[in-house]
VEXZALO-113561 format. One line per 3 residues: number of its first residue (from 1); their letters; for each residue x, y, z of C-alpha. Coordinates in steps of 0.2 Angstrom, whole numbers, plus 5000, padded with zeros to 4 digits. Example, Ala and Ser with C-alpha at 12.3 -4.5 7.8 and 13.67 -1.06 7.14 Angstrom:
2
1) as) 5062/4978/5039  5068/4995/5036
//
This chain:
818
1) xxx) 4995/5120/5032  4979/5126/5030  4973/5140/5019
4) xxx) 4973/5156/5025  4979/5150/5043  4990/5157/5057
7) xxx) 5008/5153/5065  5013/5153/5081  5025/5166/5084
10) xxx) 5040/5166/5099  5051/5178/5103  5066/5174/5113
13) xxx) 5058/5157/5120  5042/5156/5130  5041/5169/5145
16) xxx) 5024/5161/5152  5020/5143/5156  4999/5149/5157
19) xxx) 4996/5167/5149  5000/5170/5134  5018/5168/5124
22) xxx) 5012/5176/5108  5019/5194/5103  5008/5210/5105
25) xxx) 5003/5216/5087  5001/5234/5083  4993/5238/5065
28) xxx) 4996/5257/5061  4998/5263/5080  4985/5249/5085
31) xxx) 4986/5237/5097  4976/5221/5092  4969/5208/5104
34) xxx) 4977/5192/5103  4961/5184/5108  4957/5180/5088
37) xxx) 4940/5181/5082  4927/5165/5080  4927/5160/5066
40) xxx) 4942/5167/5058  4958/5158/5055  4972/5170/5057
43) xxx) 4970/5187/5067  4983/5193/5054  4970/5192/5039
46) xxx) 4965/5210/5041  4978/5213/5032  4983/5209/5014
49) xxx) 5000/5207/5015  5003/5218/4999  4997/5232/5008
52) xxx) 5011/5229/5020  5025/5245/5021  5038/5240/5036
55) xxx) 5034/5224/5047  5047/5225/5064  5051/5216/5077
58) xxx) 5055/5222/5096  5063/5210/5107  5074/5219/5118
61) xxx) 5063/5225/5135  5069/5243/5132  5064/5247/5115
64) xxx) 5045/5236/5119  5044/5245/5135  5032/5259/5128
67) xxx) 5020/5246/5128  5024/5238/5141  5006/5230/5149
70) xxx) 5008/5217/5136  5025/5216/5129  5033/5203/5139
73) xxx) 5030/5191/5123  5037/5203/5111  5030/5218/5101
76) xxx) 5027/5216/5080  5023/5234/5073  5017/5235/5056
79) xxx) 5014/5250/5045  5002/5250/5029  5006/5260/5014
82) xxx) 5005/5278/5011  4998/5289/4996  5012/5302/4990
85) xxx) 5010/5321/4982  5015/5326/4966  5017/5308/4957
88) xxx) 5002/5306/4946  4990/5293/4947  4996/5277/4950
91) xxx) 4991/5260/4948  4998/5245/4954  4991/5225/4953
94) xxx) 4998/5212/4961  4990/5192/4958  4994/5175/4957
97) xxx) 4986/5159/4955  4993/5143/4966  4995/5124/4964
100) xxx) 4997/5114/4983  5000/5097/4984  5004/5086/5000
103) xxx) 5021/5086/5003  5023/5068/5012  5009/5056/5020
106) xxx) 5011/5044/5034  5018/5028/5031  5001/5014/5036
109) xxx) 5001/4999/5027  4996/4996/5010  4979/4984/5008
112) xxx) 4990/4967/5002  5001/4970/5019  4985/4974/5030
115) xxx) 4981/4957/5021  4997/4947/5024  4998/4955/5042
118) xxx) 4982/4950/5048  4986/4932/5039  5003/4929/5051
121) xxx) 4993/4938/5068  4978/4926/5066  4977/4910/5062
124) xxx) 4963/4901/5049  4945/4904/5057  4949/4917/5066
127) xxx) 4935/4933/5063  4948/4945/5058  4952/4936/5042
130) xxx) 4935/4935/5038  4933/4954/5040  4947/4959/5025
133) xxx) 4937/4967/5007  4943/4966/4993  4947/4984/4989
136) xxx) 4964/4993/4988  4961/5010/4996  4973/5021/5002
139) xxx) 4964/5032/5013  4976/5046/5013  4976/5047/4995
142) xxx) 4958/5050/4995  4956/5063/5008  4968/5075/4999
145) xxx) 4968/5085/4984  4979/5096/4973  4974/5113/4981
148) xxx) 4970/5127/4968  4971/5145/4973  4972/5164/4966
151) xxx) 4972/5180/4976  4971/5197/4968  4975/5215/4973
154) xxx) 4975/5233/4964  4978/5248/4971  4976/5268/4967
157) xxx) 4987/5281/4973  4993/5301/4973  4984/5313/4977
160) xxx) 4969/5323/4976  4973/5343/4978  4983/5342/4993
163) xxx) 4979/5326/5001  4988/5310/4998  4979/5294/4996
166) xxx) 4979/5273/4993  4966/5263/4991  4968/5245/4988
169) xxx) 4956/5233/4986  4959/5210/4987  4953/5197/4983
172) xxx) 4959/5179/4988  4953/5159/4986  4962/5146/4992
175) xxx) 4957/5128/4994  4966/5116/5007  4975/5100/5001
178) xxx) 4962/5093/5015  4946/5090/5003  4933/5102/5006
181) xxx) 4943/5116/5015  4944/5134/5007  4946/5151/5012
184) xxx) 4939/5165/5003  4943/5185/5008  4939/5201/5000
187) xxx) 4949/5214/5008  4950/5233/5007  4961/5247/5016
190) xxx) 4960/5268/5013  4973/5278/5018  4971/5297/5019
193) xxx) 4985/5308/5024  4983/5326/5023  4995/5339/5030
196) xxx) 4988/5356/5035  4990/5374/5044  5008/5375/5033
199) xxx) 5012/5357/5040  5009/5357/5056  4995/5347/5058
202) xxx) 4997/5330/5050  4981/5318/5049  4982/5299/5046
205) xxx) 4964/5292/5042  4964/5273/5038  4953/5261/5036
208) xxx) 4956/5243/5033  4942/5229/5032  4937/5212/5027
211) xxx) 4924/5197/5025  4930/5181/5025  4918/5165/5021
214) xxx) 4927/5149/5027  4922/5130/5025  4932/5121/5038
217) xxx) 4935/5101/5031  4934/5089/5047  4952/5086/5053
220) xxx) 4947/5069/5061  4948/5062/5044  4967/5065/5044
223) xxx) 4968/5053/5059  4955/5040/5053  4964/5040/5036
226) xxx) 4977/5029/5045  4967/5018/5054  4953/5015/5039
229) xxx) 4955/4995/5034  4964/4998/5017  4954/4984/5012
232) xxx) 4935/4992/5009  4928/5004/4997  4923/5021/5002
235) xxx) 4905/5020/4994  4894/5007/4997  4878/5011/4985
238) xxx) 4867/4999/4998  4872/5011/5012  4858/5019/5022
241) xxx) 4874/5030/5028  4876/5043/5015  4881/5030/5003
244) xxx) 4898/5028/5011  4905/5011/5018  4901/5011/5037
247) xxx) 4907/4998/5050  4892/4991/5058  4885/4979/5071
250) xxx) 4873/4966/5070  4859/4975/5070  4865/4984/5055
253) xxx) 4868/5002/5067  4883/5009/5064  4899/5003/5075
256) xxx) 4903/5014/5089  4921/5007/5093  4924/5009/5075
259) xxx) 4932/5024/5065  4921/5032/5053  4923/5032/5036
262) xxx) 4934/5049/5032  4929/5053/5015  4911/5052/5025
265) xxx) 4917/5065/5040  4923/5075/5025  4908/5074/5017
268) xxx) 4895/5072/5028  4904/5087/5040  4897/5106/5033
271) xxx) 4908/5117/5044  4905/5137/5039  4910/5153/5046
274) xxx) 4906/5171/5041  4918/5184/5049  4914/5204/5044
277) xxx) 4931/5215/5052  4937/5233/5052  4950/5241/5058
280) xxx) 4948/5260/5057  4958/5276/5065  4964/5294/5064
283) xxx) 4980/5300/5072  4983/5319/5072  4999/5324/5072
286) xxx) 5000/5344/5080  5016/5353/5081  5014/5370/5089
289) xxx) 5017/5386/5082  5023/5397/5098  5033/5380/5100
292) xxx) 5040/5371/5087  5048/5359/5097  5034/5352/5106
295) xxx) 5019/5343/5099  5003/5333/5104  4999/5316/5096
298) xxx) 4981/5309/5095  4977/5293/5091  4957/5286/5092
301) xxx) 4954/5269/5083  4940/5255/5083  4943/5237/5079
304) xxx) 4926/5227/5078  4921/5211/5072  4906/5203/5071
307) xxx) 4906/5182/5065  4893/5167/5065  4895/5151/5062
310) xxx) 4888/5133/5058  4892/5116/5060  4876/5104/5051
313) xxx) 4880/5085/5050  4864/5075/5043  4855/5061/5054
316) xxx) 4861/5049/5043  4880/5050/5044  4887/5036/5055
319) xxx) 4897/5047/5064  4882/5057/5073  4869/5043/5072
322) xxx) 4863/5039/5086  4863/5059/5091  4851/5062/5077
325) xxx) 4863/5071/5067  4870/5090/5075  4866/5107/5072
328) xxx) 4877/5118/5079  4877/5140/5077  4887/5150/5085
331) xxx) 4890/5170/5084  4903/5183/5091  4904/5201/5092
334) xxx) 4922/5209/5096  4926/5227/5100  4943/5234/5105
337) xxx) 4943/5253/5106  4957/5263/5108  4961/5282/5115
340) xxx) 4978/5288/5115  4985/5304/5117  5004/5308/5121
343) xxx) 5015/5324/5118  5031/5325/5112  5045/5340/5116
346) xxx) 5060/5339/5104  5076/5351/5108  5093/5351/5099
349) xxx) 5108/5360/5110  5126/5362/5104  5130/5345/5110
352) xxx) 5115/5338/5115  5098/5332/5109  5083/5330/5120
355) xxx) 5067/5321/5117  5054/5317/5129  5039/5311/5129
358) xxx) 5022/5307/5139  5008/5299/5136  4989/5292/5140
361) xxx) 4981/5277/5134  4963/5270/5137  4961/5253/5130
364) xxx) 4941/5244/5129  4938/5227/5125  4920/5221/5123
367) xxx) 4916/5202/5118  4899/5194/5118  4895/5178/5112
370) xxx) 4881/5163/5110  4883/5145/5104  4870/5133/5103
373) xxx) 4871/5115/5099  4856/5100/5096  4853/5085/5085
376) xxx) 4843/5088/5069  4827/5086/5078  4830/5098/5093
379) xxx) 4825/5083/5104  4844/5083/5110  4853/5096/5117
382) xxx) 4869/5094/5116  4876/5112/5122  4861/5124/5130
385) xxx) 4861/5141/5123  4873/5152/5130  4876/5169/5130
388) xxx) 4891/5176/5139  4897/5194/5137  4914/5201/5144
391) xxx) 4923/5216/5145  4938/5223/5152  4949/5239/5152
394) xxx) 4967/5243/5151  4975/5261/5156  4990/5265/5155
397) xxx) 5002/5282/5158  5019/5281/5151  5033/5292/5148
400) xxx) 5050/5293/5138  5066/5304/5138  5079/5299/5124
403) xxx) 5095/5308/5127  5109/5310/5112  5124/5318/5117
406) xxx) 5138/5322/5102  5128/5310/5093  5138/5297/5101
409) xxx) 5131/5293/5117  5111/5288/5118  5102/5286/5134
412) xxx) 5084/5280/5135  5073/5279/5151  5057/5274/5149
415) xxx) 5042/5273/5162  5023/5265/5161  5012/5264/5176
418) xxx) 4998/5248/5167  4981/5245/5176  4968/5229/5169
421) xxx) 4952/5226/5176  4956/5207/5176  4963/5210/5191
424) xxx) 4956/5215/5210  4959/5235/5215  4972/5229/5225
427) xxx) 4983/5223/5213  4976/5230/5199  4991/5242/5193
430) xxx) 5009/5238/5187  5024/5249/5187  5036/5242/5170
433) xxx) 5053/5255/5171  5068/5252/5157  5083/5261/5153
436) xxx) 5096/5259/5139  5115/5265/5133  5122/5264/5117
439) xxx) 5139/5271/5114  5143/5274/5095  5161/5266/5097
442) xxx) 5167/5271/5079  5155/5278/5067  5157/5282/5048
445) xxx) 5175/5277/5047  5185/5272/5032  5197/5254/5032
448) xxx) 5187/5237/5037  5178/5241/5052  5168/5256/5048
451) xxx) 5156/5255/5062  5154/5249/5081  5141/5251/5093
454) xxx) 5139/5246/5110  5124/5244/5117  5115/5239/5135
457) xxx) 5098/5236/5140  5086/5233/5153  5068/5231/5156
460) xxx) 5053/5226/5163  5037/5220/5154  5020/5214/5160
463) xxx) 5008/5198/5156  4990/5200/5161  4983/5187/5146
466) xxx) 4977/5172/5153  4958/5171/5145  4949/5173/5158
469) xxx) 4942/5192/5162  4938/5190/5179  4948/5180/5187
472) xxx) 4949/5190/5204  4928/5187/5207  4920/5172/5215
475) xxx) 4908/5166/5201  4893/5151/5202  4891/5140/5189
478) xxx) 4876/5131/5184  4873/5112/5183  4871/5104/5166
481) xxx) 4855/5094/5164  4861/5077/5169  4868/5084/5186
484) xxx) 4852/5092/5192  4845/5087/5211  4830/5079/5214
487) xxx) 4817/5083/5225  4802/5070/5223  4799/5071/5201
490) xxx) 4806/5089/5200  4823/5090/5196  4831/5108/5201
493) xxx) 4848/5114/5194  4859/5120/5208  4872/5131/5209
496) xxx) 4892/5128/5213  4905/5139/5219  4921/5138/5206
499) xxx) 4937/5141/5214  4947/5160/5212  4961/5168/5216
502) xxx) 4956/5187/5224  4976/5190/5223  4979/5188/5207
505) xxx) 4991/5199/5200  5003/5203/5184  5016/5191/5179
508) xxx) 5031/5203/5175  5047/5199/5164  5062/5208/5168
511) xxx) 5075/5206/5154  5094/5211/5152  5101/5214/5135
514) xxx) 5121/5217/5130  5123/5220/5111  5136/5225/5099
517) xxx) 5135/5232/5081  5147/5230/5069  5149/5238/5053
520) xxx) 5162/5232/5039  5169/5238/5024  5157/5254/5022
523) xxx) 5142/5243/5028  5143/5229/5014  5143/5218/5030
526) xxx) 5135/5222/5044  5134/5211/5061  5123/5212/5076
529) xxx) 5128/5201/5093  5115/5201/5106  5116/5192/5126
532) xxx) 5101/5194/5136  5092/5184/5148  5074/5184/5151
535) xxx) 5069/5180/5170  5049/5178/5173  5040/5180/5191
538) xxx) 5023/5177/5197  5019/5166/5183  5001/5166/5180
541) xxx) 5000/5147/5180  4986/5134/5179  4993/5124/5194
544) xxx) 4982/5108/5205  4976/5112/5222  4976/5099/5235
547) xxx) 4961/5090/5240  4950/5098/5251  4958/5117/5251
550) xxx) 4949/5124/5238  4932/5123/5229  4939/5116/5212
553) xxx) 4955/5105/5207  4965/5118/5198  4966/5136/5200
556) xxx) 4975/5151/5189  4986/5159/5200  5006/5168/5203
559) xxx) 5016/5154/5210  5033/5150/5201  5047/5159/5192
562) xxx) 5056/5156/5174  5070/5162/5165  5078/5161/5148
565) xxx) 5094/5165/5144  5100/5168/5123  5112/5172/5111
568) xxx) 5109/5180/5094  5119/5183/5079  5115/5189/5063
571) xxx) 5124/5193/5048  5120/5204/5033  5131/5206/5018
574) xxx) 5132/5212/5000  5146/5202/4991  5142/5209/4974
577) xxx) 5137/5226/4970  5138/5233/4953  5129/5239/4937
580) xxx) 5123/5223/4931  5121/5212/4946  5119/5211/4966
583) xxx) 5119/5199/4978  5113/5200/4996  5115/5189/5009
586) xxx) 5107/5188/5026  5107/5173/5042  5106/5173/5058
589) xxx) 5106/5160/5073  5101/5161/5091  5103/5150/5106
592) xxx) 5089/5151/5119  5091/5140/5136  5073/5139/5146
595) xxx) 5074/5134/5164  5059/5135/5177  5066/5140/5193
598) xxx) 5054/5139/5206  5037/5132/5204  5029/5132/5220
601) xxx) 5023/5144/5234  5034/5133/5249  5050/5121/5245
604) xxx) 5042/5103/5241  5055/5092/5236  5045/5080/5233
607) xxx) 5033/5090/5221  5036/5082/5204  5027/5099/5193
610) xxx) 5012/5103/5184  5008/5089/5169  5003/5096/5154
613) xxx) 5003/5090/5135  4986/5078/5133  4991/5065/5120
616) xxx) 4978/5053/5110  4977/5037/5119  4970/5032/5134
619) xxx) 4961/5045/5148  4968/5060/5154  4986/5056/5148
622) xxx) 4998/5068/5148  5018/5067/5142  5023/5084/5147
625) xxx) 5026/5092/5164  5033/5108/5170  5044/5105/5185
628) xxx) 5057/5116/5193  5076/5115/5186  5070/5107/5169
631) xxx) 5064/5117/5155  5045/5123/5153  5036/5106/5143
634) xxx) 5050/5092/5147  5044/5077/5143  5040/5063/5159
637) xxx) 5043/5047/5151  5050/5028/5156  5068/5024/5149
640) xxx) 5066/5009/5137  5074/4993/5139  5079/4985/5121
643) xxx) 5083/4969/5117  5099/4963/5109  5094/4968/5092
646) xxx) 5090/4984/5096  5071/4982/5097  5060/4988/5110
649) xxx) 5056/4976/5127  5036/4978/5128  5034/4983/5146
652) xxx) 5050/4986/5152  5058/5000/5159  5075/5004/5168
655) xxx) 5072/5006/5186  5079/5023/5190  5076/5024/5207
658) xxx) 5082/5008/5210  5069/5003/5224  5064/4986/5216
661) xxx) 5048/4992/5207  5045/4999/5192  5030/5013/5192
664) xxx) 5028/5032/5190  5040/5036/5202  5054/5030/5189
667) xxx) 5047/5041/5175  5062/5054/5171  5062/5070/5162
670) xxx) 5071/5068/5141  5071/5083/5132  5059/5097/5127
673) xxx) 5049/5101/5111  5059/5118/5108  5075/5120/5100
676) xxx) 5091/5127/5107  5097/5134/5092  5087/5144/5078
679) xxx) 5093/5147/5062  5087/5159/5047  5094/5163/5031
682) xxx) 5089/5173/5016  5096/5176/4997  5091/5188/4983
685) xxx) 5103/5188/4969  5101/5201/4954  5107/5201/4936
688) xxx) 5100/5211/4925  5082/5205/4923  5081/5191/4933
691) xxx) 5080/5189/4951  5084/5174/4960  5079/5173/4979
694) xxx) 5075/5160/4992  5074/5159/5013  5074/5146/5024
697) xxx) 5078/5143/5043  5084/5127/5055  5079/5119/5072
700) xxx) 5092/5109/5081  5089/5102/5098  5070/5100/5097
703) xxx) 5060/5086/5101  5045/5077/5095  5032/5065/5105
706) xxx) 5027/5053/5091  5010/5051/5094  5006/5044/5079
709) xxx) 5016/5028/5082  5009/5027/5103  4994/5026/5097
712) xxx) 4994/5017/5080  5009/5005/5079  5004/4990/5092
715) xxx) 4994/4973/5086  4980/4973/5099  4972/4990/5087
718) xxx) 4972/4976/5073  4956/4968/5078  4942/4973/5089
721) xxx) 4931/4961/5096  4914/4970/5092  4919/4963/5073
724) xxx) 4932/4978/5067  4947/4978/5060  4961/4994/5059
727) xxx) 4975/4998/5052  4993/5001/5058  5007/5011/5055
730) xxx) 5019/5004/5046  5034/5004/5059  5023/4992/5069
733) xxx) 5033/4977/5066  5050/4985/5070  5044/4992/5086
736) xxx) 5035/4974/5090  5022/4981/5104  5007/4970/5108
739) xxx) 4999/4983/5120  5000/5002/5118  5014/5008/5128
742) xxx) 5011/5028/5130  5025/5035/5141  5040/5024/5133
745) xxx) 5055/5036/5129  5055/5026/5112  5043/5040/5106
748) xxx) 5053/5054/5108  5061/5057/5095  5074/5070/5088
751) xxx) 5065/5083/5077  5078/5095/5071  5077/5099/5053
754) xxx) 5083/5111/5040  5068/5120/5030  5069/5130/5014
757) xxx) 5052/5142/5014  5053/5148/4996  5064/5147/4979
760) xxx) 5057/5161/4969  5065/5165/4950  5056/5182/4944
763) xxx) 5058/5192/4928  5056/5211/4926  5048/5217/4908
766) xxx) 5053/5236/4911  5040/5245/4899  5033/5229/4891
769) xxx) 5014/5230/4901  5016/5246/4912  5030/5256/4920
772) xxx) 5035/5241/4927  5032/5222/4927  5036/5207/4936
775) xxx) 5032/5189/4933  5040/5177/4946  5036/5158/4950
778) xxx) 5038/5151/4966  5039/5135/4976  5034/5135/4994
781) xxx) 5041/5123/5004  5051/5117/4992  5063/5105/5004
784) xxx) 5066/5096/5023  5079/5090/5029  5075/5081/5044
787) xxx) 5081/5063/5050  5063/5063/5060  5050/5048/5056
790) xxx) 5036/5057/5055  5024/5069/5042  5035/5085/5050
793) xxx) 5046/5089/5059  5041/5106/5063  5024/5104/5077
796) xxx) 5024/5118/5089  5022/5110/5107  5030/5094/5102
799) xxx) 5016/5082/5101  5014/5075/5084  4996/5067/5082
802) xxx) 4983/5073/5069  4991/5090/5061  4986/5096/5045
805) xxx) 5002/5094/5031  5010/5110/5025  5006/5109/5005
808) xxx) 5020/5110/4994  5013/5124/4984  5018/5132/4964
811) xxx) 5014/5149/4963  5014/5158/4949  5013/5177/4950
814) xxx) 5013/5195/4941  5015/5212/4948  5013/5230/4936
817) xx) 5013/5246/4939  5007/5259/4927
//
């Protein structure tokens, strides 16, 4: 929901319970590092999205194999725009300007019931009574805002003598619907193409930077919004607190157990970043003379970054108080450098083609960073400087071999040998084969079916992301200041040994694919079924090491085994076709089952998993857990008893194991926060001048832990005895819960929903502004469908608590060409 912010993208289910799920991303034949860069919100802001020529995904092992040291989550290649000979000079702008609003809020009560609620909890004299204000605030109302925006491109193209070109240049602002959160980017990209030598060297020089200036707004205030008493003001002109209404004790310092005032951590809260990034590379393309068929690809590319950042909260904000206030800088310099050369032998025979190829590539990344931390004074040092600088290399050789014969049978083995410096020289290298078939069944022919093509697939794909650099090494680590030994008045830091796995190795991902293209009525529909199944060994997994064999309490290591197993179907028609109007259609749905299979070195049946998914409430709590036979992220919960009206039993659970007791060993697994089935679907419809167009998609089987309700919708967070008082969600009185009960299955709750992303209407004025001409207005996120209780139902990793609201945003936009 915020502006300019990222997604989290999965491709076929998640392949790793530690390492990373997220896809590689290759811009213009480079790969990125999904690491992100500090400070920045979205790896995928290098690129301004009008700059954007083809965007493809590849799931199936075999086609992602060619980069197969990270590919086990997917590949997403995207290709910029291209100058072209012979057309002029031409001039295109694109820009539009943007209205978000919240779509939804969380349902707290209003001040009068706070009022009347705390009336019927306590009883006349009590000190909660005394405690209510007069006002009528709703805190959520004032912590958000209509979020204005405008982003702006141009760009130049042809060619100057005999080498094309594009330059574009960007410009975007965008505020958040959270109050003091914007985003502003200037962005630029080059592209130079020049063929030479009668063709057969072709050169590609790009170029594509930005800078980014960010104000973060304080996400806690979306949180404290809900548990604000409704009854006080937000100022207080007596306030020695910024002016803002602050809880306090009775010696007038602010209230520790008591939330602060969230138009105050808004506010009061100035959270900035800088981030300065390029992306720049040349490929040359060489065909050889004495041998046309073969030619030699280079492609050497840089992609740096440099970002610094401040956090600066004044002494006098009740939230950092008692620190002295905090000031808080950080900076970051990236740098992933790229080498890769490969050549390529084409040959046509009468009935066969052949194309091979084999490649090199060298792959450097380089991070270094420093973050310091201290009240206003530098009396306090919360975080101790700290410089830490990292590296590590990946090298790869790789070949190829597509094999066509009579244009109808296509073979394709493919071979990459991977070594990463995360790992020990032992267990450094991978070996990733693939190989598919595809038989063109019927090709071209007239009647209904028009086409069919079978194809098969398998591959394997490696995972070596997991954060850490060096992994393999024992390492020390310093003691912080208030864990130093003391030897008589000197205290001396000491040094500890942190626990390492020297085996550490790749997690590979072996996946089978069977798929069928179809082909109707000369391509007006056209169908694509794919089977595959995705199975996962050596898991590089964050798991606990019993007490005593180890120098720390959890290690990364390869232990476990996962697999997923799908169906996808897409569909793409063209109903209408003529002179005057067209109509295109497109869905698709898949089916993805996720199953751990093993989960530990030695059978230990009486190993309940790994528990994961902190939740707010309580220390240390957790509602997830990856244990083998259930899916990756289930959620451990107690079965709830309800009473005859269907109400909740505070404190009482089913006995599963039926052993007399109630405790943790009658927690069950209930569902997983990732859906079985996905659905997309997309419309454009044309008539004449207008266009009409809108996309959406569906989850159905996903599951949310309401962690808004477990933590906010109980009586005892009413009134606190160091003289506070909260506020509660509003379903507090249908669920009826005295004390906080975390791990009740109550919470969990069905999240399937049916989203529309866009309805856009657009208009073309042919020859009114410039060759062409387009205005359009659209509405994001227009509607949800969802029978879910909370703010959204779409929250990646299933635990709602605290996420920023996706806008509902009018944009209304303008493209020319001249």
């Amino acid at each position: 929901g915020d502006p300019g912010g990222g997604s989290s993208i999965r491709i076929r289910g998640e392949s790793s319970l530690s390492a990373s799920n997220d896809p590689l991303i290759v811009i213009d034949g480079v790969p990125l590092d999904n690491g992100g860069v500090a400070g920045d919100r979205n790896p995928l802001n290098i690129i301004n999205p009008n700059d954007i020529e083809t965007f493809t995904v590849l799931k199936d092992a075999s086609a992602s194999a060619i980069y197969g040291n990270r590919a086990a989550g997917g590949v997403i290649l995207i290709t910029t725009k291209k100058g072209a000979l012979g057309e002029g000079i031409k001039v295109g702008y694109t820009g539009n300007v943007s209205f978000g609003q919240k779509s939804g809020t969380i349902d707290v009560l209003s001040a009068q019931e706070f009022r009347n609620l705390i009336e019927q909890r306590f009883e006349d004299g009590h000190p909660a009574r005394s405690l209510l204000g007069n006002e009528n605030t709703d805190w959520q109302e004032e912590i958000y805002q209509t979020a204005f925006g405008h982003d702006h491109n141009i760009n130049f193209s042809g060619g100057v003598g005999e080498i094309p070109y594009r330059v574009s240049l960007g410009y975007t602002n965008k505020n958040g619907i959270l109050k003091t959160d914007n985003f502003e980017r200037f962005s630029g990209g080059i592209n130079l193409n020049p063929r030479l030598l009668d063709n057969r060297l072709q050169v590609n020089l790009s170029l594509k930077g930005m800078r980014i200036q960010n104000r973060f707004a304080n996400r806690g205030a979306i949180g404290t919004a809900l548990q604000f008493d409704p009854t006080k003001p937000i100022l207080d002109p007596g306030s020695p607190y910024g002016g803002y209404w602050t809880w306090t004790d009775n010696s007038g310092n602010p209230n520790t157990l008591a939330p602060p005032n969230p138009i105050a951590l808004l506010e009061l809260r100035d959270d900035r970043s800088s981030v300065n990034r390029f992306i720049a590379n040349v490929q040359a393309d060489y065909r050889f003379g004495f041998l046309p068929e073969l030619r030699a690809n280079l492609n050497l590319a840089i992609d740096k970054s440099n970002s610094d950042g401040s956090i600066f909260v004044p002494e006098n904000a009740s939230f950092a108080f008692f620190n002295g206030g905090e000031m808080t800088s950080y900076t970051e310099e990236k740098k992933n450098e790229l080498l890769e050369f490969y050549l390529n032998y084409v040959k046509d025979f009468a009935d066969m083609r052949i194309d091979l190829m084999t490649g090199y590539s060298w792959q450097h990344f380089f991070v270094e960073n420093f973050s310091e931390s201290a009240n206003i004074a530098g009396t306090e040092i919360f975080s101790a400087p700290n410089f830490d600088p990292r590296e590590y290399y990946l090298l790869s050789l790789y070949g190829r071999a597509n094999l066509s014969f009579k244009e109808r049978y296509l073979v394709t083995l493919t071979l990459r040998r991977d070594g990463t410096s995360r790992f020990s020289p032992d267990n450094r290298w991978g070996l990733f084969p693939a190989a598919a078939l595809a038989v063109k069944v019927l090709e071209n022919r007239s009647g209904p079916l028009s086409n069919l093509k079978l194809r098969l697939g398998w591959g394997v794909t490696g995972q070596q992301e997991i954060g850490d650099f060096y992994a393999y090494l024992p390492r020390y680590q310093s003691s912080f200041d208030n864990a130093r030994y003391q030897f008589g008045n000197r205290f001396v830091r000491t040094l500890r040994p942190n626990g390492y796995d020297a085996n550490i190795r790749w997690e590979e991902t072996t996946t089978y694919n069977i798929g069928l293209d179809f082909g109707f009525i000369n391509e007006r529909l056209r169908t694509t079924i794919d089977v595959y199944r995705r199975d996962t060994k050596d898991l590089l997994n964050f798991i606990p090491v019993p007490a005593g064999t180890n120098l720390t309490n959890f290690i990364t290591t390869n232990v476990g085994d996962l697999t997923n197993r799908g169906i996808e179907l897409s569909i793409n028609a063209v109903p209408v076709q003529s002179t005057e109007a067209m109509w295109e259609f497109g869905m698709n749905i898949a089916y993805n089952e996720n199953e751990i299979t093993k989960l530990t070195a030695v059978d230990d049946p009486n190993y309940q998993g790994v528990s994961v998914g902190g939740i707010a409430g309580g220390v240390g709590n957790t509602i997830q857990i990856h244990s083998e036979g259930f899916p990756s992220n289930s959620f451990y919960v107690f079965e709830q008893v309800y009473d005859e009206a269907g109400v909740p039993v505070e404190g009482l659970y089913v006995d599963r194991n039926q052993d007399g007791v109630v405790n943790g060993d009658d927690r069950y697994r209930l569902e997983k926060p990732f859906a079985d089935y996905s659905l997309g679907f997309t419309s454009r419809l044309e008539y004449g001048d207008l266009d009409f167009s809108f996309a959406g998609r569906a989850n159905i089987g996903n599951f949310i832990y309401n962690n808004v309700w477990s933590d906010q919708a109980f009586y005892e967070r009413l009134f606190n005895s160091t003289e506070i008082v909260n506020n509660v969600n509003a379903v507090t009185t249908a669920i009826d819960f005295s004390d906080p009960q975390y791990f009740s299955d109550h919470f969990i709750r069905n999240a399937s929903f049916l989203r529309f992303d866009h309805i856009t209407l657009g208009y073309n004025m042919v020859d009114m502004i410039g060759d062409f001409a387009r205005v359009y207005l659209t509405v994001q996120n227009p509607i949800v469908i969802t029978k879910y209780d909370g703010l959204d139902p779409e929250v990646f990793g299933g635990i709602d608590n605290n996420i920023y609201p996706r806008p509902r945003t009018f944009v209304l936009g303008l493209s020319v060409d001249f």
